[in-house]
C-alpha positions as CSV (number, residue, x, y, z in Angstrom):
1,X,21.9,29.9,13.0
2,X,18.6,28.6,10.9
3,X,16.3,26.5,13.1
4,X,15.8,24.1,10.7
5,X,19.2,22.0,11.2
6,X,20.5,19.8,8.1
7,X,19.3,17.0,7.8
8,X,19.3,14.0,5.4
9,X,22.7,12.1,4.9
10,X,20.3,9.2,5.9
11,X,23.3,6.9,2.9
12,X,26.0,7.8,6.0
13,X,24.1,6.2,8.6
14,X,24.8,2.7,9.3
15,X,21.6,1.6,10.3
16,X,20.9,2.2,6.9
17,X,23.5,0.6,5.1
18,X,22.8,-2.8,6.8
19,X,18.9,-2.1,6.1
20,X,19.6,-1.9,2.4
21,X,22.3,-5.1,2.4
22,X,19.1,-6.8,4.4
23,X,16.4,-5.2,2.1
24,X,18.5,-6.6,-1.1
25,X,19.7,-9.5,0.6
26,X,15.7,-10.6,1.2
27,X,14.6,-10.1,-2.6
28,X,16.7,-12.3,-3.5
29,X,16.2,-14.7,-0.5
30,X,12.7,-14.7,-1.3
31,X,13.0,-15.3,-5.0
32,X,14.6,-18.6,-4.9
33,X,13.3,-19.9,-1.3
34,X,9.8,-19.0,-0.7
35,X,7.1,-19.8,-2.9
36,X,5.7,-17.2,-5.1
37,X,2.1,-17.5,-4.7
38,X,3.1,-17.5,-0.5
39,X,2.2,-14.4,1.0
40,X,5.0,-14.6,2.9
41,X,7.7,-13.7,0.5
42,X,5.7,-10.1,0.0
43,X,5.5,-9.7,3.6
44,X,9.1,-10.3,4.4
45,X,10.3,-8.2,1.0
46,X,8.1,-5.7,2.5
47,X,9.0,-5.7,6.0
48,X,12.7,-5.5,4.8
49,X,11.7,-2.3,2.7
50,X,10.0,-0.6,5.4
51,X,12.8,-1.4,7.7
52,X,15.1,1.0,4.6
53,X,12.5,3.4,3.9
54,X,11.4,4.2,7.6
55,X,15.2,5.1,8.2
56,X,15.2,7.2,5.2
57,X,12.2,9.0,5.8
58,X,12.9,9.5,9.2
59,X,16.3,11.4,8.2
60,X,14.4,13.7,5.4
61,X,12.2,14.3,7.8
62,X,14.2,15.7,10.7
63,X,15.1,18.9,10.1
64,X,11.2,19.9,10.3
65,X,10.4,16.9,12.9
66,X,12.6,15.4,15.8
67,X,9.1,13.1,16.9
68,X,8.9,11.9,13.2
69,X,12.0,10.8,13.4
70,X,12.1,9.3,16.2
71,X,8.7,7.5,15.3
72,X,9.7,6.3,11.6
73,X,13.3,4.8,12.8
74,X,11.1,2.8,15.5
75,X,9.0,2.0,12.6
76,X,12.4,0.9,10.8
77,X,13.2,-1.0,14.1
78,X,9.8,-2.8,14.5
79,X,9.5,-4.0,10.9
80,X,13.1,-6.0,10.9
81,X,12.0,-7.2,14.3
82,X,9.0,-8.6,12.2
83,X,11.8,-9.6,9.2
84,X,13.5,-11.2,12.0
85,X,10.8,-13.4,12.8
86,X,9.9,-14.8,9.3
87,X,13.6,-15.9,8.7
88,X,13.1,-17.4,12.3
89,X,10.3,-19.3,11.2
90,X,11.3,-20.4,7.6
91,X,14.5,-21.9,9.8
92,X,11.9,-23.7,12.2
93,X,9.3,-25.3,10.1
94,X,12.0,-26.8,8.3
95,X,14.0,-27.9,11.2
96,X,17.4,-25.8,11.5
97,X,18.6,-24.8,13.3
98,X,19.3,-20.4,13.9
99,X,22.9,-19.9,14.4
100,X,23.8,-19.7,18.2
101,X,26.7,-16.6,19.3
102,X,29.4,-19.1,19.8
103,X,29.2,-20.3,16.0
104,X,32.2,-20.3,13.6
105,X,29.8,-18.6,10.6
106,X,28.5,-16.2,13.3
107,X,31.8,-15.1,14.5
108,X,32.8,-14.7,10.8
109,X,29.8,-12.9,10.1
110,X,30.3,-10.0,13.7
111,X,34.1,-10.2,11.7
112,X,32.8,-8.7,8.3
113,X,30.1,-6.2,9.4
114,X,33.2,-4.5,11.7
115,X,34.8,-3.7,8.1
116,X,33.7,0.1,8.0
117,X,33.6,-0.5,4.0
118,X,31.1,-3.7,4.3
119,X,28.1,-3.4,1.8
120,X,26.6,-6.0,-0.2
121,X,29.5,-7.6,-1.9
122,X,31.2,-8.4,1.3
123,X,28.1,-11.3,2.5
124,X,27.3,-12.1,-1.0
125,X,28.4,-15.5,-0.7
126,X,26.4,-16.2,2.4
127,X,23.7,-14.1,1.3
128,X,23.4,-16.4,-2.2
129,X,24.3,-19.2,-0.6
130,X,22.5,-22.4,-1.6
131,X,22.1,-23.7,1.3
132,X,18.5,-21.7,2.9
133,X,19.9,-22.6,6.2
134,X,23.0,-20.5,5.6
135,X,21.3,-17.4,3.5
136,X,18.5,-17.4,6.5
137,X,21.5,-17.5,8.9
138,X,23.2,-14.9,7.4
139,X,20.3,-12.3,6.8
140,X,19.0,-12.8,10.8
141,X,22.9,-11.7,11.5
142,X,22.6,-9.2,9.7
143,X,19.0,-7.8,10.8
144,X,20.4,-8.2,14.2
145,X,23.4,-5.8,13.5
146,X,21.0,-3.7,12.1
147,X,18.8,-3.5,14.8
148,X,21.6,-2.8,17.2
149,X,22.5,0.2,15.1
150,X,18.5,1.3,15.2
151,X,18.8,0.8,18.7
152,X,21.7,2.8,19.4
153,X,20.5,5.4,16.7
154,X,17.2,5.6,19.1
155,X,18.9,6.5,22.5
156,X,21.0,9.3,20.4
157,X,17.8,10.4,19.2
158,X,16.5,10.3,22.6
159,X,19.1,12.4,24.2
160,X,19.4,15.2,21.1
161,X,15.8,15.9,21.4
162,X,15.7,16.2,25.6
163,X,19.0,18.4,25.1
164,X,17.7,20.7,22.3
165,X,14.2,20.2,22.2
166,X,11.7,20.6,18.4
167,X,11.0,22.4,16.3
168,X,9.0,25.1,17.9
169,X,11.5,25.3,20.1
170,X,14.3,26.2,17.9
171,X,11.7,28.5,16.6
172,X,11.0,30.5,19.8
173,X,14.8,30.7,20.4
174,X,15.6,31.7,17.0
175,X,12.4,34.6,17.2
176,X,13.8,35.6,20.8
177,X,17.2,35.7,19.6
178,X,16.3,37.6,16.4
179,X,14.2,40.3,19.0
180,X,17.1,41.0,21.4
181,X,19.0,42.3,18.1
């Protein structure tokens, strides 16, 4: 067995299907609600592609690198927690209100990102809504999902690592294994 495992396959990953609905969701967010000349709307476009790219990266890179991985998908996770914060405060300074759990839009929101087929088509009309309240609304549900899935990608990471160890490790076994031939 070849110590450097496959690796990639980061377009299977769900993390990273909600952190390119999010990424794309946010261009377009940006484009018609913040200002152009704010420097806001470049920090939020790219906190939302650093949130897609760190995942990405992250999965390229751990076949060579279990810490890098682990260190770019928090990356991923920090930078939507950032994302998460600008939608937070375009909702505030213009007094609305952030969707509580118990909301009829958030429940049909948790209802469309269980369909395992859900990309960018299925929250397009929340998404380009024109209401900012419900776009803002939709894209912090959506961050939050994703977040979960970084989350839960994180502890998985975690364990793999404390079960099977880095690189050098797989090395040494592989040399060990290769010398008691």
């Amino acid at each position: 067995m070849p110590f450097i495992p496959p690796h990639g396959g980061y377009e299977k990953l769900l993390s990273f299907q909600k952190a390119r609905i999010v990424y794309d969701g946010t261009v377009h967010f940006c484009s018609r609600f913040v200002d152009r000349r704010d420097r806001t709307k470049d920090q939020m476009i790219q906190a939302a592609r650093s949130g897609k790219q760190n995942i990405l990266e992250g999965s390229q890179a751990s076949g060579t690198s279990k810490e890098m991985e682990i260190k770019l998908t928090n990356v991923a996770r920090a930078s939507l927690e950032e994302l998460l914060e600008d939608y937070r405060d375009f909702l505030r300074v213009r007094n609305l209100t952030e969707w509580p759990k118990e909301h009829a839009y958030t429940q049909r929101l948790r209802a469309l990102n269980r369909r395992p087929d859900a990309n960018y088509e299925t929250f397009r009309r929340g998404i380009e809504h024109p209401d900012p309240a419900i776009a803002a609304n939709v894209l912090i549900g959506l961050i939050k999902v994703t977040t979960y899935f970084l989350d839960r990608q994180l502890r998985h990471l975690e364990a793999a690592f404390e079960a099977e160890g880095g690189l050098r490790e797989r090395m040494t076994r592989a040399r060990l294994a290769r010398r008691g031939n």
